[in-house]
MARPA-93602 format. One line per field, with one value per residue (C-alpha): z, y, x; residue number from 0. Coordinates in steps of 0.2 Angstrom, whole numbers. Layout:
BEGIN
pz: [Z:...]
py: [Y:...]
px: [X:...]
i: [NUM:...]
! end
This chain:
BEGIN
pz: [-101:-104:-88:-80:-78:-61:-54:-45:-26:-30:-13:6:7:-10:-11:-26:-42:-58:-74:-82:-97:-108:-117:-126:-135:-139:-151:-145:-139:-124:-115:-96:-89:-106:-98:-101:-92:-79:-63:-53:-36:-21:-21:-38:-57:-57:-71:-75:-80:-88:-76:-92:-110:-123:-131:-126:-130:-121:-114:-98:-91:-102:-99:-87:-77:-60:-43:-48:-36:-33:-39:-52:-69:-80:-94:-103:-106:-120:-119:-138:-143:-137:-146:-140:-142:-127:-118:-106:-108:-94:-81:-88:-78:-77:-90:-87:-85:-100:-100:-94:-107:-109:-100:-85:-74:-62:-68:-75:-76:-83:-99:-90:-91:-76:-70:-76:-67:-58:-70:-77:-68:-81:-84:-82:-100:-100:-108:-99:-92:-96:-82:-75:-60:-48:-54:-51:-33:-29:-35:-24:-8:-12:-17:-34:-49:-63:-75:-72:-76:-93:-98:-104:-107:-125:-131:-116:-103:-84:-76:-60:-66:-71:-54:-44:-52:-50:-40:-28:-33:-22:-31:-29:-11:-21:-28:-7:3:17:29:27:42:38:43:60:63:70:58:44:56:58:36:35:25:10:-8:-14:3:3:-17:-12:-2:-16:-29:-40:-35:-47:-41:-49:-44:-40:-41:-28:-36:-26:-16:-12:-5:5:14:18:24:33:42:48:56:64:71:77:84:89:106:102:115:112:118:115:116:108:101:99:84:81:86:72:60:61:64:45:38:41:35:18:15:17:8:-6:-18:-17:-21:-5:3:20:25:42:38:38:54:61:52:61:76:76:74:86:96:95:100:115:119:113:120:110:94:94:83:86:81:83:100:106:100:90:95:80:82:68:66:52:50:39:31:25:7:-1:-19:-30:-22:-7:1:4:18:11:23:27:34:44:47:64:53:39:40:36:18:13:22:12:-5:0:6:-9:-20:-11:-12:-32:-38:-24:-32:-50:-43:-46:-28:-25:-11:0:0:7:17:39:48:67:67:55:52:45:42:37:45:27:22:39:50:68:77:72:78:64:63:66:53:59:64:67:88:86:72:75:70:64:64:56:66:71:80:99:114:126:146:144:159:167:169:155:139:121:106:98:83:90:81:89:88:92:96:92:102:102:122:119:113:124:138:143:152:139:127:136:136:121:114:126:115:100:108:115:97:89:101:100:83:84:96:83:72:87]
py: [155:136:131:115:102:92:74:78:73:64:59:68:52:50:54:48:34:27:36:24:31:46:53:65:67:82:94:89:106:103:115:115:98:87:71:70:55:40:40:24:29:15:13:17:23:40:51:68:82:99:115:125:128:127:116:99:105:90:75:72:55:41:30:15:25:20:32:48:58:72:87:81:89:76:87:105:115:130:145:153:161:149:136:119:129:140:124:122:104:105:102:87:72:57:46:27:12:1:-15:-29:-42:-60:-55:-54:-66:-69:-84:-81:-91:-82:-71:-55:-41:-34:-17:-4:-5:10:24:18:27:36:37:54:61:56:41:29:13:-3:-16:-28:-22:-35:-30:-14:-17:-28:-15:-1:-12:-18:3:-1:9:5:15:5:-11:-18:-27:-46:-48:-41:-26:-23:-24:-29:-44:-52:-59:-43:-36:-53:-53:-35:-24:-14:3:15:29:47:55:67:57:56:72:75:76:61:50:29:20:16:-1:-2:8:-5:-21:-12:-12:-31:-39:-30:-38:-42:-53:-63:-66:-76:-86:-94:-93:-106:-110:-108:-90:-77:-59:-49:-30:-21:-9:7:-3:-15:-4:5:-7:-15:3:8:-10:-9:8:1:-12:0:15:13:0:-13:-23:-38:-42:-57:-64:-81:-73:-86:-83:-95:-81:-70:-82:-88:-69:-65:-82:-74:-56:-64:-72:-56:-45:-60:-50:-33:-43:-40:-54:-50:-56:-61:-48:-34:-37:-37:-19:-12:-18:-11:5:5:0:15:25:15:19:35:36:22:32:41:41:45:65:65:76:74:63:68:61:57:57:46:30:27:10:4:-13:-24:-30:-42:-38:-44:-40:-30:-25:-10:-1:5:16:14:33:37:18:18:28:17:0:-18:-18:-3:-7:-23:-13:1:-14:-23:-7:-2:-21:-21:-4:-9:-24:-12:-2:15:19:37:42:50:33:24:39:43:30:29:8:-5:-25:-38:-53:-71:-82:-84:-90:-104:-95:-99:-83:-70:-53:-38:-25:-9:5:21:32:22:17:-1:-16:-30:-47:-60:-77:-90:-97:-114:-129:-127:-136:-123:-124:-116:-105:-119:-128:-140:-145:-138:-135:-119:-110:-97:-83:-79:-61:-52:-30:-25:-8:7:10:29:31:18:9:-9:-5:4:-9:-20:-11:-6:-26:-31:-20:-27:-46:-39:-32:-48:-59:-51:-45:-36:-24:-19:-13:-2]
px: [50:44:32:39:24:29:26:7:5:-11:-16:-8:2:10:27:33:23:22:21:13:6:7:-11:-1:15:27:21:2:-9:-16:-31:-36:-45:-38:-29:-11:-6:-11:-1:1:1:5:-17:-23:-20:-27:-29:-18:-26:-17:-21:-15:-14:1:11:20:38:47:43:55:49:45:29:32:45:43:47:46:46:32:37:51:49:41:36:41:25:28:15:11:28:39:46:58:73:69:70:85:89:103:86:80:77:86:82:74:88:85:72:82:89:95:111:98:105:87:76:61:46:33:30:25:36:46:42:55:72:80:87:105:121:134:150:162:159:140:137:124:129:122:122:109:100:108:126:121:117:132:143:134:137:153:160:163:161:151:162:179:172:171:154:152:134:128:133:146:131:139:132:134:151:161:155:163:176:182:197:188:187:180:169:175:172:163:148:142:139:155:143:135:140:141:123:124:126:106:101:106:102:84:84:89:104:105:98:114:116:100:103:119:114:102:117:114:96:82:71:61:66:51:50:44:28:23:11:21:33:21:14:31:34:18:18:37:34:17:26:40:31:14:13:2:-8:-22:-38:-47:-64:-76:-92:-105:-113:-128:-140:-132:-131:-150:-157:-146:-155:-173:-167:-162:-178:-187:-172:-173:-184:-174:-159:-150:-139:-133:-116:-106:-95:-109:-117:-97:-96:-113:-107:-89:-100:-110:-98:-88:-104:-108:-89:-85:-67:-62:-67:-50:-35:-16:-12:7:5:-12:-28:-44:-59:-70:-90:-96:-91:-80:-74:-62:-63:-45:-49:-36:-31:-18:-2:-6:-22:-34:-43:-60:-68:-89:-92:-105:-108:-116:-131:-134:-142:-136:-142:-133:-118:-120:-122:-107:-98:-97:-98:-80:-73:-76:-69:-54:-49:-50:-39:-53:-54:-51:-40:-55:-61:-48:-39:-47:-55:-53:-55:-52:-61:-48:-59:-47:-61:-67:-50:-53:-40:-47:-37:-23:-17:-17:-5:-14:-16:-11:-17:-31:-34:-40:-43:-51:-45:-57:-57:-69:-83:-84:-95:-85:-94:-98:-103:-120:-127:-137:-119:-123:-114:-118:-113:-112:-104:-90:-78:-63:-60:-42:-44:-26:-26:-14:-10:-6:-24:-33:-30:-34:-50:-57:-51:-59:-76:-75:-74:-87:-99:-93:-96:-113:-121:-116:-124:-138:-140:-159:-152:-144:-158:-165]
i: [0:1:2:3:4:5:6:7:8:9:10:11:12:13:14:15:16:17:18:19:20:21:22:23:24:25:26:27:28:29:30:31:32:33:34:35:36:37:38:39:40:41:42:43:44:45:46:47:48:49:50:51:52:53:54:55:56:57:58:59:60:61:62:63:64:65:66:67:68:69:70:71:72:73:74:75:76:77:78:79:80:81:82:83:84:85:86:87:88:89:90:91:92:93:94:95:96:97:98:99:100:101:102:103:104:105:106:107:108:109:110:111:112:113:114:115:116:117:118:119:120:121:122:123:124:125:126:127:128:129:130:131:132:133:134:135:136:137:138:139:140:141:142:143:144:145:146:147:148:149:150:151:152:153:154:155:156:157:158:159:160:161:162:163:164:165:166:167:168:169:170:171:172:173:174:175:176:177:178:179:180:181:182:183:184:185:186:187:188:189:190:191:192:193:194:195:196:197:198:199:200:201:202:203:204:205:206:207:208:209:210:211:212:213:214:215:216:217:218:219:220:221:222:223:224:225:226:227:228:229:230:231:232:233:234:235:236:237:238:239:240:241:242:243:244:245:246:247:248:249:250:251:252:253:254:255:256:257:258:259:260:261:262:263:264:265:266:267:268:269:270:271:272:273:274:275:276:277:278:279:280:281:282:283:284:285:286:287:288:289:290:291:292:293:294:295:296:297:298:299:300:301:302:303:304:305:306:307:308:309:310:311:312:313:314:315:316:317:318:319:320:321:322:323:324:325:326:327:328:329:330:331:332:333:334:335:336:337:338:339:340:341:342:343:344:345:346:347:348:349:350:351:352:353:354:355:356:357:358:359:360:361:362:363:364:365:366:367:368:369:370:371:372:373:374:375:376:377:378:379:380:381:382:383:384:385:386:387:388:389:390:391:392:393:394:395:396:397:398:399:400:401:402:403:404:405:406:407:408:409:410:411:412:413:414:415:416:417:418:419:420:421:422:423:424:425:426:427:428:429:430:431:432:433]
! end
């Protein structure tokens, strides 16, 4: 029998991505390692590789085809012997909507192309539907069926209009499970108003409508749940930072010849590290129904990229000096902003550094990245005037630093200690080459 090739999970997390491009094509031979496709996960485009040998009989998921899900057939594999007859069509999966056309009722301002909509409904004998994605979700929440409703836009495509302006018609009972019980009305408050809501209120108003990619999504996921689940508590502290900042100026004049330029943000790293070791019940993350204490320091480091972010992770950090964590750093910020991290390299951690002083933000509280215990916010460093300890004035230049901290994993007091050892390697930054 033909051998179904299936969506790959390409990372523990990744429940569903972005075919987005095709190496082969049906009728092509492939062996064991070739690359078939690139996959568009919500961190990366990762490459495909065939586990088997044969032929490509059918191709079920066209190129550009976003959420699919893991484990959905995207490709018939035949073995020597078999042929595309042997293939049972009947299992195919669901082809890709069409691109949207003038009949497209969003703005646009740009010349970019929009991701691939959501695959196109059908009517009762088969034949697809063609309708715009925003009449498509108006009629899902008003109840109305796409197949009762005669298009206006070219070549019989439904638009907003046609959707306003009909009878509703509730879809049969039987396109919804009987079991399935209505949202709860805190359930749906919990998701927001729905698309088709928000869009009405800017009826007539000139927008662009931006598709959500798989990062996106994830994010908007991940940091919802965050916020929902894990109870967040903040602790803040000044850090003066002018014995930092001329320690760094005399340790790039020696590391000018190996071309090594340390930054604020990699002394803030080592720190964080050594931190964790100087409080090792702070090193901890959330396991659901108990906690696991990590031994190394594996700090996790917010890089923003083009719509969204990632969290590399520095392994072993509190081991390595200033100039490799520099070098990693970078190395990890670089192939990040690419896109050609793999997920070992952005998956673990057990604290994480979002730095937006560099962007002039004085002070701000991050959302913590689960599981991780702890992420420390920080903020840019600026001329204050301080009380020195002889009870005089001066001037010095402070960072304000906020530790978001998870209370099922630590407690205020060890929250507490736990930032005090961040403050004290940063204020006195050749401790931290000891």
């Amino acid at each position: 029998m033909p051998t179904e090739i299936l969506m790959p999970a390409l990372s523990p997390t990744m429940e569903e991505g972005t075919l987005a491009k095709w190496h082969v094509k049906e009728g092509d031979t492939v062996s064991s390692g070739d690359i078939m496709a690139e996959i568009e996960t919500d961190k990366a485009t990762m490459e495909f590789e065939a586990v088997d040998e044969g032929t490509i009989g059918k191709i079920l998921v066209e190129e550009g085809t976003e959420g699919v899900k893991v484990n959905t057939a995207i490709a018939i594999l035949l073995e020597e012997g078999e042929s595309a007859d042997d293939i049972d069509t009947s299992t195919s999966a669901p082809e890709a909507a069409p691109a949207a056309d003038a009949g497209n009722e969003a703005a646009s301002s740009g010349g970019s192309e929009a991701p691939a909509p959501a695959p196109a409904p059908k009517s009762a004998d088969g034949n697809r539907i063609f309708a715009s994605p925003l009449a498509r979700r108006i009629a899902k929440d008003k109840g109305l069926d796409l197949a009762s409703i005669k298009g206006s836009g070219p070549h019989g495509r439904i638009v907003k209009a046609d959707v306003e302006k009909a009878t509703a018609a509730p879809k049969a009972a039987a396109s919804a499970p009987a079991t399935e019980a209505p949202a709860a009305p805190a359930a749906a408050a919990a998701r927001g108003p729905s698309a088709s809501s928000v869009m009405a209120m800017y009826e007539g108003r000139d927008y662009e409508e931006v598709s959500l990619d798989g990062m996106r999504k994830t994010i908007a996921s991940r940091l919802t749940e965050a916020k929902q689940s894990i109870p967040h508590f903040y602790l803040r502290r000044d850090i003066e930072l002018d014995a930092l900042l001329k320690f760094r100026g005399e340790l790039n004049k020696q590391l000018e010849a190996r071309g090594v330029k340390l930054s604020v943000n990699d002394f803030i790293i080592k720190a964080c590290a050594l931190a964790l070791q100087a409080v090792p019940d702070a090193n901890a993350v959330w396991a659901g129904d108990r906690m696991l204490k990590l031994k190394p320091s594996d700090v996790a480091v917010a890089v923003a990229i083009e719509g969204g972010l990632f969290t590399p992770v520095l392994k072993d950090a509190e081991m390595k000096s200033l100039s490799a964590l520099s070098a990693e750093m970078k190395d990890l910020a670089t192939r990040a902003r690419d896109r050609k991290l793999a997920p070992h390299e952005y998956q673990g951690g057990s604290f994480a550094i979002s730095n937006l002083g560099m962007f002039g933000i004085d002070n701000f509280d991050a959302v913590i990245n689960p599981p991780h215990g702890a992420i420390l916010a920080v903020g840019a460093g600026v001329k204050k005037p301080i009380v020195g300890a002889d009870g005089e004035l001066a001037v010095a230049t402070v960072m304000s630093v906020t530790l978001s901290v998870d209370h099922r994993v630590i407690d205020g007091a060890l929250g507490a200690q736990l930032l005090q050892a961040i403050k004290d390697n940063l204020e006195s930054p050749m401790t931290m080459l000891a």
